[in-house]
C-alpha positions, 0 to 999 in steps of 0.5 A: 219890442221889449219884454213885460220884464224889461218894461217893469225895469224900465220903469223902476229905474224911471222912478230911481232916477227922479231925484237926479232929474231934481237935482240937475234942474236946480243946478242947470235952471241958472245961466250960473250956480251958486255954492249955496245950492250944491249943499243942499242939493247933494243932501237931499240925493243922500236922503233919498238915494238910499239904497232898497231891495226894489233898487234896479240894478243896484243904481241907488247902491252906486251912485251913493258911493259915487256921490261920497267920493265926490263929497270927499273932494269938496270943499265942504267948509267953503259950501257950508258958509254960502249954504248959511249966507243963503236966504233961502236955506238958512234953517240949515236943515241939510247940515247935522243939528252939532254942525248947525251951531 
């Protein structure tokens, strides 16, 4: 049985890993995805994957640094057109105000 200890850990690591869990249904909730989606998705992870003193074994720390090689390796001007072609995301509110225009 775990300890009261682990348990805590357990649970802190169940609310850093909720933010995943929203960004996989919104990626696997389609028979395909679209590029539009992966935008927006991949800036709503930035936001709240910020790394904090409450973070379990340094996960949120991790992942960020994951996440931004990957970004690296994107095709960030591809993603961005169907980001802006896309109904629902057209405020662009997952791009920069400079980068909006």
């Amino acid at each position: 049985m775990p300890t009261k200890a682990k348990l805590d850990k357990l649970q802190r690591l169940e609310a850093v890993l909720d933010p995943c869990r929203y960004f996989t249904e919104i990626l696997g909730g389609e028979k395909f995805v679209s590029c539009s989606v992966v935008l927006p998705a991949l800036c709503h992870l930035s936001r709240v994957m910020v790394s904090s003193e409450d973070d379990p074994v340094k996960f949120k720390q991790t992942f960020t640094l994951d996440m931004e090689k990957c970004k690296e390796k994107t095709n960030s001007t591809c993603l961005k057109i169907s980001t802006a072609l896309e109904p629902r995301f057209k405020d662009l509110k997952c791009l920069h105000r400079s980068e909006r225009a």
